[in-house]
C-alpha positions as CSV (number, residue, x, y, z in Angstrom):
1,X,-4.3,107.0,8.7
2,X,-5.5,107.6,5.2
3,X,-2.2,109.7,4.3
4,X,-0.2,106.8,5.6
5,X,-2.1,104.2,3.7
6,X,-1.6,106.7,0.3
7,X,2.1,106.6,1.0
8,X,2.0,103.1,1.3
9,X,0.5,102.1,-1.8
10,X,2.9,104.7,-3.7
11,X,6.1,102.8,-2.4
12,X,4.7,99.3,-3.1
13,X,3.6,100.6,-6.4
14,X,7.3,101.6,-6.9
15,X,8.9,98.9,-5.8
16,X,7.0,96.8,-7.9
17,X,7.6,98.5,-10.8
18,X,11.2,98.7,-10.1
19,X,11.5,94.8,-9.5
20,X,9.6,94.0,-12.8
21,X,12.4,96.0,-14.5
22,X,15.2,95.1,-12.7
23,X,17.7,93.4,-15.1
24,X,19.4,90.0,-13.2
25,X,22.1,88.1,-14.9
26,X,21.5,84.1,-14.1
27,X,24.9,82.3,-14.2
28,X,25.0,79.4,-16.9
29,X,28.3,77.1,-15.9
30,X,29.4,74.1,-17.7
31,X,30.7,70.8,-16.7
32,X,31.2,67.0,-17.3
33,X,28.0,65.3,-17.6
34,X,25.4,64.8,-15.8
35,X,25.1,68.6,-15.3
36,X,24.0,69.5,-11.6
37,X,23.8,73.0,-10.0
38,X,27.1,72.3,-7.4
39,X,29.4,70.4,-10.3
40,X,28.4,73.4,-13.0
41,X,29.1,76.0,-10.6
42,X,31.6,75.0,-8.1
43,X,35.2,76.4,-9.4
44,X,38.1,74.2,-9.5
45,X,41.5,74.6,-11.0
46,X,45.0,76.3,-10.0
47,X,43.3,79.1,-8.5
48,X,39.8,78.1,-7.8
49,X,38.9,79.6,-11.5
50,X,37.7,77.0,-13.8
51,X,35.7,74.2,-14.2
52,X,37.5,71.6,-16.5
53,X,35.6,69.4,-18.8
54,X,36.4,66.8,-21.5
55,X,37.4,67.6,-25.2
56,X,33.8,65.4,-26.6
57,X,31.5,66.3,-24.5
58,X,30.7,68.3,-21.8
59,X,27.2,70.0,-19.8
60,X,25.6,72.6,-19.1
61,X,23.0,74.3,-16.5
62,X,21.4,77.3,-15.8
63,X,21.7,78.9,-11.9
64,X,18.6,79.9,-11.0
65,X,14.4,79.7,-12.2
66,X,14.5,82.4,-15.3
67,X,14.4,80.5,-18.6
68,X,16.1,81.6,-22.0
69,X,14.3,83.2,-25.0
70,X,14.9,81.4,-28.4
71,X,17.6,81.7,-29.6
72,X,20.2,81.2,-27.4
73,X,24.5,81.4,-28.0
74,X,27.1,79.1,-27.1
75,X,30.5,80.7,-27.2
76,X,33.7,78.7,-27.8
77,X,37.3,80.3,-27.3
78,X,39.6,78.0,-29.2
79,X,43.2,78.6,-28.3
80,X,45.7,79.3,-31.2
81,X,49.3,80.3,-32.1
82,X,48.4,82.0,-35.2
83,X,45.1,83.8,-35.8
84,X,42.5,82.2,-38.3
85,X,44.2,78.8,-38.1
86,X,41.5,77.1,-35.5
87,X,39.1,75.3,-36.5
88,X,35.2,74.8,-35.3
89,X,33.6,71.5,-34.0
90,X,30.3,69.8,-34.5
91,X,28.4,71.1,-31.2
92,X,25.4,68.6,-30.7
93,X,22.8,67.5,-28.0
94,X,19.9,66.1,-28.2
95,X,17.7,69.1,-26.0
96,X,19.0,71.9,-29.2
97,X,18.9,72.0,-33.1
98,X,21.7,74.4,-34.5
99,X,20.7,77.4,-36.3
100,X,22.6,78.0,-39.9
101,X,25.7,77.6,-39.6
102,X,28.7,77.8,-36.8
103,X,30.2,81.7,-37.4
104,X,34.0,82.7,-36.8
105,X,33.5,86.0,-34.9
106,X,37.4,86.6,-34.7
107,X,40.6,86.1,-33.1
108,X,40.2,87.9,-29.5
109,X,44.2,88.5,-28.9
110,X,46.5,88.8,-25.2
111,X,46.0,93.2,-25.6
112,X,42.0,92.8,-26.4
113,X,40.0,95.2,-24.6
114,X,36.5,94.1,-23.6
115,X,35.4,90.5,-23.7
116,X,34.7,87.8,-26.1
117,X,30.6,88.4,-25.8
118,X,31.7,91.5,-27.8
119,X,32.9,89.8,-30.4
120,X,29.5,87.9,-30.9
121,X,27.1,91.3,-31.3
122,X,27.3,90.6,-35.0
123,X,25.1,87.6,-34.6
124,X,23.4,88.2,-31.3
125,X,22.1,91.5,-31.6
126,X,24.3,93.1,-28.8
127,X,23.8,91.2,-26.1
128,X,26.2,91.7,-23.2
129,X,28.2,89.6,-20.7
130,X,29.1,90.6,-17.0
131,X,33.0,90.7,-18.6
132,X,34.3,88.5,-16.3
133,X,34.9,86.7,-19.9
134,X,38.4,89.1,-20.2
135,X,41.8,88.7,-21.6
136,X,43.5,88.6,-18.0
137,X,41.2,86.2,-16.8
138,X,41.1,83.8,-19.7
139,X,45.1,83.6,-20.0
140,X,46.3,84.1,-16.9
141,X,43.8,83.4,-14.2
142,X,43.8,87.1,-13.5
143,X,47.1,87.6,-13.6
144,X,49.3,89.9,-15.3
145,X,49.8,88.7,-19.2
146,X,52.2,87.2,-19.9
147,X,52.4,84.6,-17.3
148,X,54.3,81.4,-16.4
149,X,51.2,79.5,-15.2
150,X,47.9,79.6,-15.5
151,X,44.8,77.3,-15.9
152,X,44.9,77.8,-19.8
153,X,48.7,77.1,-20.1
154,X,47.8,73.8,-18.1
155,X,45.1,72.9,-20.3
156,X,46.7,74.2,-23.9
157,X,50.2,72.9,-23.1
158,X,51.5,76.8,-23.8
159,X,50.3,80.3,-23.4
160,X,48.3,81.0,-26.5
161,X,48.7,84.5,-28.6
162,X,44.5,84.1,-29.3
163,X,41.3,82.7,-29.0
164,X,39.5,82.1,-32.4
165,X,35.8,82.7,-30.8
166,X,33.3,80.3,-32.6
167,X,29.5,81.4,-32.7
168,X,27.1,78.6,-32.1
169,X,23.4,79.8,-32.6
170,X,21.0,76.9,-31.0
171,X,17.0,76.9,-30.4
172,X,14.8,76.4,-28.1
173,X,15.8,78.7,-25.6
174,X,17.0,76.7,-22.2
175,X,15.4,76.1,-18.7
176,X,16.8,77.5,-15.6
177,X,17.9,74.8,-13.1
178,X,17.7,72.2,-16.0
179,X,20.4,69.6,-16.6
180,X,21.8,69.4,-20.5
181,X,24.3,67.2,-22.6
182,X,26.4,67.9,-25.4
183,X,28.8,66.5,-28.0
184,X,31.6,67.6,-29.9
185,X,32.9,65.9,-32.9
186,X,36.1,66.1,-32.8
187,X,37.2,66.3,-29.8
188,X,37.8,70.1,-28.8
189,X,41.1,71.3,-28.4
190,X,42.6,71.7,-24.9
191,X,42.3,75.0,-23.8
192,X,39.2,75.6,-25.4
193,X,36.7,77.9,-23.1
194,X,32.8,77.6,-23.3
195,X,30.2,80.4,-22.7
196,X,26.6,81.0,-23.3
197,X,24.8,84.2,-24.0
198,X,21.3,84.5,-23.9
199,X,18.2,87.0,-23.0
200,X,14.6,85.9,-21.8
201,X,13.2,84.8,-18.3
202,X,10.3,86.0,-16.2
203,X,11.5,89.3,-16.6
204,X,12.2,91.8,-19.3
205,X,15.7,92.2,-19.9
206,X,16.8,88.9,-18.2
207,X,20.6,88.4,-19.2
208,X,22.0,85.0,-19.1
209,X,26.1,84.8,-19.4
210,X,28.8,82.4,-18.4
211,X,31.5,84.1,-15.3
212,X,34.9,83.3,-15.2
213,X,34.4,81.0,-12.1
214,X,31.7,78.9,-14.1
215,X,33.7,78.5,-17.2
216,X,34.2,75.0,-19.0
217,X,38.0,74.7,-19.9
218,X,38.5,71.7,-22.1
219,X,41.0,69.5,-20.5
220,X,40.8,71.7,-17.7
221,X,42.8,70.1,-14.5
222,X,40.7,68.5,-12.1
223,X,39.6,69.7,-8.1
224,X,43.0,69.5,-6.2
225,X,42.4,65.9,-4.3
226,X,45.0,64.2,-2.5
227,X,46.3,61.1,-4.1
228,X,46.5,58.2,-1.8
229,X,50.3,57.8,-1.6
230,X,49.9,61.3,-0.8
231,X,47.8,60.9,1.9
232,X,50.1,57.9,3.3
233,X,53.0,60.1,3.3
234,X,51.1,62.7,5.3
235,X,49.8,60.4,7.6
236,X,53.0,58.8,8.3
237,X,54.8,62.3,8.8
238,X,52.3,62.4,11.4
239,X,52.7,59.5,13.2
240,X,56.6,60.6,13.2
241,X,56.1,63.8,14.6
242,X,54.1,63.1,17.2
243,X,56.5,60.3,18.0
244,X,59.2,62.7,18.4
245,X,57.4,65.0,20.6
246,X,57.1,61.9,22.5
247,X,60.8,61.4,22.9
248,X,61.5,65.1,23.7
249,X,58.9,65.0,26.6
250,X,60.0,62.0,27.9
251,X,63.7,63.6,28.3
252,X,62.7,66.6,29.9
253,X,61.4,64.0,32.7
């Protein structure tokens, strides 16, 4: 009994030390405010990929308890034709102060390896993503680049030949399961993509990143719901159908 009771502790000892370890990676999603957990991370979009939001103003919230160390990064991937011609907005809220000043990390291009949280290690320190954040996903939903149509194409009006990815460094850090509102002035350009990076929680090494399926697309189209002419339409090709199934029954007699 003793020996058993020695093993015992040993395992619970280990799996305790493994859990307070353990790195997890809390899914931050945006949407149109007032942020809630289902509209910030409930996909919509061609494919089920994105979450659309408007070009001034948008929100935010964290899945999950784990909070964010300050600071924290907000990521925008503004589409362009040529690289370096973009141009940042004024990010506000009224939860976050901005620290220094907004930072061009680059043009991330159609044949980038990697993903855009990359191209933020400068100012971040190195923190990663989950990569979801890719080329393929970003212009072509996945898909094979180029493509013909996409979620971005939708949004941008074309398939863009970049992202200029915009560095946003904001303090305090954020709260898990917490509701938050921004502005942008001006309006964003359609197309544009928002992430957050950040690092903290109630354990060490608590990641904080924005997947693919939780990403604000600026002008992003809508959930696919039918119009009402389209549901009239439906209906009545209903009603005709089972009208002629009717008929054919009634001839067999």
């Amino acid at each position: 009994m003793t020996r058993f009771a020695t093993v015992l502790v040993v395992l619970l000892f280990a799996l305790s030390v493994s859990a307070f370890g353990e790195t997890i990676d809390p899914n931050v999603g945006f949407c149109p405010p007032p942020a809630t957990a289902a509209a910030c991370t409930t996909a919509t979009g061609l494919g089920g990929e994105t979450i659309g939001v408007g070009t001034t103003s948008f929100g935010m919230w964290s899945a999950g308890a784990p909070d964010a160390n300050t600071p924290w990064y907000l990521l925008l991937s503004v589409p362009e034709l040529l690289p370096n011609t973009a141009t940042a907005p004024t990010i506000t809220s009224a939860s976050f102060t901005q620290i220094g000043s907004t930072a061009d990390a680059g043009a991330f291009g159609q044949t980038t390896s990697g993903d855009i949280y990359a191209f933020a290690s400068a100012f971040d320190g190195g923190l990663s993503g989950n990569n979801s954040m890719n080329a393929s996903n970003m212009f072509c939903d996945g898909a094979a680049i180029p493509c013909a149509t996409s979620n971005e194409i939708s949004a941008f009006g074309s398939l863009p030949n970049d992202f200029e990815i915009f560095v946003y460094t904001f303090t305090p850090g954020f709260n898990g399961s917490t509701p938050y509102a921004f502005s942008a002035s001006p309006g964003m350009v359609g197309g544009t993509y928002l992430a957050a990076l950040g690092v903290g929680g109630k354990r060490d090494n608590t990641q904080f990143s924005t997947p693919f399926t939780t990403t604000g697309l600026v002008g992003g189209p809508p959930p696919a719901v039918p119009e009402p002419a389209t549901l009239v339409l439906f209906g009545t090709g209903l009603v005709g159908l089972a009208g002629a199934a009717r008929r054919k029954l009634r001839a067999k007699k």
